[in-house]
Kinemage of the C-alpha trace (Angstrom):
@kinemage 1
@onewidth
@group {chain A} dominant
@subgroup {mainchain}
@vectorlist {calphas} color= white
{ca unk a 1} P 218.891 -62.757 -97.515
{ca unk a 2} L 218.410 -64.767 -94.415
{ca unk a 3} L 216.473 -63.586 -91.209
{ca unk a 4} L 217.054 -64.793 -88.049
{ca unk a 5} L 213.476 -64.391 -86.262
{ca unk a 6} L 214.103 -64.114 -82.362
{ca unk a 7} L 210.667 -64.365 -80.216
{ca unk a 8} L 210.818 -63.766 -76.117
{ca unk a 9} L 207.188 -63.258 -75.499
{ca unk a 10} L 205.485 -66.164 -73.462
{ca unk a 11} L 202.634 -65.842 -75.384
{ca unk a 12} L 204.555 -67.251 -78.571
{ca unk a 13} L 203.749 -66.565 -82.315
{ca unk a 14} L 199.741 -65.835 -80.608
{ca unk a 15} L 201.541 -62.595 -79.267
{ca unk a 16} L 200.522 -59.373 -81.214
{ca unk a 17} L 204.262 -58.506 -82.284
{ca unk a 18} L 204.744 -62.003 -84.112
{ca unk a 19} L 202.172 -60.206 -86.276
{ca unk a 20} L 204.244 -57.660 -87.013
{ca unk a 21} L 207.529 -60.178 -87.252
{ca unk a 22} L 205.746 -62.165 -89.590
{ca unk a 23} L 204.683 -59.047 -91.946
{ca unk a 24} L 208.415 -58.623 -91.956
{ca unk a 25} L 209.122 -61.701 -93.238
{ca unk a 26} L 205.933 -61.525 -95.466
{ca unk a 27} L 207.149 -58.133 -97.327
{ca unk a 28} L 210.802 -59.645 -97.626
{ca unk a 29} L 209.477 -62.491 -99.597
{ca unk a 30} L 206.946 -60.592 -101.269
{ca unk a 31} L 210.011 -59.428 -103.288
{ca unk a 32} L 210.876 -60.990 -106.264
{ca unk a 33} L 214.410 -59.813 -106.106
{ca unk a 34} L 215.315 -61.691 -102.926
{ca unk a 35} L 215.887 -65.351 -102.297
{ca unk a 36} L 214.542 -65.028 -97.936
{ca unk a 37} L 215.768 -68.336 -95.493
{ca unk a 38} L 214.144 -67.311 -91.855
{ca unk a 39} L 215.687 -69.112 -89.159
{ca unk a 40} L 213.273 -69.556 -86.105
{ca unk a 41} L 214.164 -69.208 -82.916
{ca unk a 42} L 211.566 -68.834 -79.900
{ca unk a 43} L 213.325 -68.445 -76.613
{ca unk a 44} L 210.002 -68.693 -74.405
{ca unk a 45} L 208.850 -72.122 -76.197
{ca unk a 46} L 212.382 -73.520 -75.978
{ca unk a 47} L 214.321 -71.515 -72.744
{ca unk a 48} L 218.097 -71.710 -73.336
{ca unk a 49} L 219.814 -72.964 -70.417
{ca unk a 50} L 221.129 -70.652 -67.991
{ca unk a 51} L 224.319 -69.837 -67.212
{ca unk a 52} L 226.653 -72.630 -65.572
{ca unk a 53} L 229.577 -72.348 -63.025
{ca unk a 54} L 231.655 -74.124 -65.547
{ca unk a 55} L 231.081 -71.872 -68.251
{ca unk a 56} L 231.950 -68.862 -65.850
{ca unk a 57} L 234.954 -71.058 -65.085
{ca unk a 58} L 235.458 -71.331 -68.477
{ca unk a 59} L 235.321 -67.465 -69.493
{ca unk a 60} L 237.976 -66.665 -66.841
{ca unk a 61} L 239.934 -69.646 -67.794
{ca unk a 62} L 243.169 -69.483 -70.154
{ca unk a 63} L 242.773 -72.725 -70.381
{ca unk a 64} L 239.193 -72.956 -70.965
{ca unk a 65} L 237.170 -76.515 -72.100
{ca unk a 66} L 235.543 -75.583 -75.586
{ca unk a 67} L 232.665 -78.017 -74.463
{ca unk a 68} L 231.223 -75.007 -72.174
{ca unk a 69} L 231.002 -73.019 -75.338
{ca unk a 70} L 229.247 -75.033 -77.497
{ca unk a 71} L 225.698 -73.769 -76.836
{ca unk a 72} L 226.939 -69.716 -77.120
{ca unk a 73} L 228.968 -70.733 -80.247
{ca unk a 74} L 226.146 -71.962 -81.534
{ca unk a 75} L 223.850 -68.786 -80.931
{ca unk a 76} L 226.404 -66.468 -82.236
{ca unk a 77} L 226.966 -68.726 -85.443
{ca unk a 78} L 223.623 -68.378 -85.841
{ca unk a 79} L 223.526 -64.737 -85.306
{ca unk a 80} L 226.659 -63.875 -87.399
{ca unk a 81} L 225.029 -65.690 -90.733
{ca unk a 82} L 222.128 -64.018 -90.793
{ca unk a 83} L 221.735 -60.466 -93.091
{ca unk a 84} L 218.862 -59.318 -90.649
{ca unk a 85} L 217.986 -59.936 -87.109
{ca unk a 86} L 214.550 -59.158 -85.989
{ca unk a 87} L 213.608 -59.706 -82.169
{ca unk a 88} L 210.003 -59.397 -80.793
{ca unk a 89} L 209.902 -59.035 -77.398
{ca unk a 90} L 207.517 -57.559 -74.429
{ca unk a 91} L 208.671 -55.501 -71.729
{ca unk a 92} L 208.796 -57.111 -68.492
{ca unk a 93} L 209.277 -55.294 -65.106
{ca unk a 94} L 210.825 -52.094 -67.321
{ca unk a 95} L 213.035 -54.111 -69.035
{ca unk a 96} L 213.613 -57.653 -71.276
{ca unk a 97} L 212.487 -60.404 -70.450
{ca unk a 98} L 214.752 -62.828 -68.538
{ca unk a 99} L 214.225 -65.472 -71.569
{ca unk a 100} L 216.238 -62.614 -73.740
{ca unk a 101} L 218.597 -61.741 -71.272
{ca unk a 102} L 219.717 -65.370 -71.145
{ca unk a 103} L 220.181 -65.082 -74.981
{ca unk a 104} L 222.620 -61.908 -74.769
{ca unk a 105} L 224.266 -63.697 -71.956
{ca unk a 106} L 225.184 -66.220 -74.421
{ca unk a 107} L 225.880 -64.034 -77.250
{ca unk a 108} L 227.667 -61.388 -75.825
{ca unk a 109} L 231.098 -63.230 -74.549
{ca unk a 110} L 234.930 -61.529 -74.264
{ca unk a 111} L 237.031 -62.694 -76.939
{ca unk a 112} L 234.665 -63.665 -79.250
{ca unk a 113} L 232.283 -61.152 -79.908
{ca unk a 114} L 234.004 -58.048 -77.944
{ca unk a 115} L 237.118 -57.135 -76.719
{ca unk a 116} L 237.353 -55.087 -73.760
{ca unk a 117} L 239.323 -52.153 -73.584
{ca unk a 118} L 240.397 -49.426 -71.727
{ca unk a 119} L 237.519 -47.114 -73.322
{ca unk a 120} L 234.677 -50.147 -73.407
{ca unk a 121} L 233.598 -52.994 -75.501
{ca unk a 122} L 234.417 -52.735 -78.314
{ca unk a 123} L 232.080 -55.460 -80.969
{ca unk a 124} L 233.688 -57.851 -83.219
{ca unk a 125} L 230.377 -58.661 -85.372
{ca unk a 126} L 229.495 -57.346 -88.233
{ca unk a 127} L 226.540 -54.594 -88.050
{ca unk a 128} L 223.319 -55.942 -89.778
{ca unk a 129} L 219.639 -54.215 -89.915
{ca unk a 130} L 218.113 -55.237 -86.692
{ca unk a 131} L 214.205 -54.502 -85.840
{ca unk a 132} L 213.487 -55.123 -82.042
{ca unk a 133} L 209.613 -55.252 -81.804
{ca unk a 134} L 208.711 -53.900 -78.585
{ca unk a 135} L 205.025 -54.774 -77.318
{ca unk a 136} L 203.400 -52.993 -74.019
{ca unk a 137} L 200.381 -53.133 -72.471
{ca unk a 138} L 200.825 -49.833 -71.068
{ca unk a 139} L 203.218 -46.831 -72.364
{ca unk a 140} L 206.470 -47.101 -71.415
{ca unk a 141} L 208.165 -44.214 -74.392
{ca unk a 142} L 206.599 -40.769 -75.590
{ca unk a 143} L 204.575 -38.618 -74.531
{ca unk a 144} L 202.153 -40.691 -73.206
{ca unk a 145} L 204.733 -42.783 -70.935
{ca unk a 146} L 203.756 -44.449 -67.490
{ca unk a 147} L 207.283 -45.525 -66.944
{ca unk a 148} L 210.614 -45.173 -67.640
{ca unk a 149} L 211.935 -46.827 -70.520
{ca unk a 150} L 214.784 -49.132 -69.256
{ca unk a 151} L 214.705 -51.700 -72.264
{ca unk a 152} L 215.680 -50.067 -75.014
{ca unk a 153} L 218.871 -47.900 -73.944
{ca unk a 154} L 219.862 -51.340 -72.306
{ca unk a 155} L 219.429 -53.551 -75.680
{ca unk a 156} L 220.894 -51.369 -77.675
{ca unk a 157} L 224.064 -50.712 -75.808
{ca unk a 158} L 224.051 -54.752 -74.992
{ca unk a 159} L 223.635 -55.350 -79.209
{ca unk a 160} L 226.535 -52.264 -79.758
{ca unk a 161} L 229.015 -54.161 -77.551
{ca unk a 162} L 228.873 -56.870 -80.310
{ca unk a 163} L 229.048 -54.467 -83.301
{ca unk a 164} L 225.313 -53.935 -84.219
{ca unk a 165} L 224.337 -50.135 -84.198
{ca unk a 166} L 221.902 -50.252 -87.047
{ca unk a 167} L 218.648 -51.290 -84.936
{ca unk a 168} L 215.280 -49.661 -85.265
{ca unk a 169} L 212.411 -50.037 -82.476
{ca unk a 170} L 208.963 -50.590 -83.478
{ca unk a 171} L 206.906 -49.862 -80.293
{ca unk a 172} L 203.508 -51.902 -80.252
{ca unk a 173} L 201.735 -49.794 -76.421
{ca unk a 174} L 198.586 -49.688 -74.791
{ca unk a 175} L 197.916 -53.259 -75.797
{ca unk a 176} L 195.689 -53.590 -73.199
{ca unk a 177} L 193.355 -50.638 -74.017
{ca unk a 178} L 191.157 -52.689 -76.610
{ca unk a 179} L 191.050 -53.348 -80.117
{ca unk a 180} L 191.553 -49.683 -81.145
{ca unk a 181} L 194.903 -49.141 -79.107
{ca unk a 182} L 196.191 -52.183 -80.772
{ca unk a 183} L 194.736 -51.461 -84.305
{ca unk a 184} L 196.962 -47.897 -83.701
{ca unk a 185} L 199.855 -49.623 -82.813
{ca unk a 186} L 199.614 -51.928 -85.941
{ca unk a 187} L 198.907 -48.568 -88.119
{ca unk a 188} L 202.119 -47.009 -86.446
{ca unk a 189} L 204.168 -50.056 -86.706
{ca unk a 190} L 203.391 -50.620 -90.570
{ca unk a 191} L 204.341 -46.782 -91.101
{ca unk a 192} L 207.656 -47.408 -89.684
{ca unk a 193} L 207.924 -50.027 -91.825
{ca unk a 194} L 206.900 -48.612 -95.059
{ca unk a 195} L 209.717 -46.108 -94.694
{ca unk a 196} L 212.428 -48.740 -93.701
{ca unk a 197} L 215.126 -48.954 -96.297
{ca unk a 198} L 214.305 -52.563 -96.236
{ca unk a 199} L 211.013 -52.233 -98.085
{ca unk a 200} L 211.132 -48.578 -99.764
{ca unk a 201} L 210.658 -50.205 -103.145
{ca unk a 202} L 209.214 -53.563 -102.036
{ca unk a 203} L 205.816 -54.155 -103.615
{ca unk a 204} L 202.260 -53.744 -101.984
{ca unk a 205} L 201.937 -56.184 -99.614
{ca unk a 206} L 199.087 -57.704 -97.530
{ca unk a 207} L 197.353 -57.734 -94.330
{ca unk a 208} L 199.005 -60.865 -92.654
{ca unk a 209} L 197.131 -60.439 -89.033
């Protein structure tokens, strides 16, 4: 199996849902029936560039320069070998973060992975597991929300345009409550996870925090 490991936070693998990424990772390897590669990729400690006039040229363009391509063809190489894709992001002004956005503004590109039609995109990926970690200081879903929740419905229709409907959110909220908001988001994020077909018959595993 091979993971692709996407981080947006600023805060890097000190942010609380890299805890929960790397528990992932920890329980995939923890089983002895699974060979697991995990392909890093942090977006906040290494921003991809943003998007050029020439590659907007280029997307418009029948005849378009491959060379404008290269950095989205390698993103969605990347992204098309991997069995799982797990992204750990915060929310940022009610939605992602603009180092993600830059990332599904490289992935997401007509012709290659979507076609558009006269009913919508329609995704030319192959659907994988995907796990989007979600982490909050305040409450932005449930019952207890402060906000709308603008990031999800948005990331998952952005990930359907390329094919990949099978995503599950793990919501990490009221982060900045104190240690026993965020031990309650780690107890509800590790239930979700015990129940993921993923790790239904994975062994015991460990406290990685």
């Amino acid at each position: 199996m091979r993971m692709l490991s996407i981080n947006a936070s600023p805060h890097g693998y000190a942010s609380t849902g890299c805890g929960i990424a790397d528990e992932i990772e920890q329980r995939l390897k923890g089983d002895a029936r699974r060979e697991v590669e995990v392909v890093y990729r942090d977006l906040a400690a290494e921003p991809l560039p943003p998007i050029s006039r020439q590659y907007a040229r280029a997307i418009t363009s029948r005849d378009a320069d491959p060379s404008q391509f290269e950095m989205s063809e390698g993103l969605i190489r990347e992204l098309e070998s991997t069995d799982l894709l797990v992204i750990n992001t915060p929310v940022h002004n009610f939605t992602v973060p603009a180092a993600l956005k830059l990332w599904i503004d490289h992935v997401l590109r007509i012709g290659r992975t979507f076609v558009s039609t006269s009913s919508g995109k329609v995704g030319l990926l192959k659907d994988r597991p995907t796990i989007v970690i979600v982490g909050a200081g305040g409450f932005h879903h449930g019952e207890h929300a402060q906000q709308p929740d603008f990031l999800s419905p948005y990331l998952t229709y952005a990930l359907s345009s390329i094919g990949i409907s099978n995503v599950q959110y793990i919501r990490l909220q009221g982060l900045v409550y104190g240690p026993e908001k965020v031990n309650l988001a780690f107890e509800g994020a590790r239930a979700q996870l015990d129940v993921h077909p993923l790790f239904l018959s994975s062994p015991a595993h460990t406290d990685v925090r």
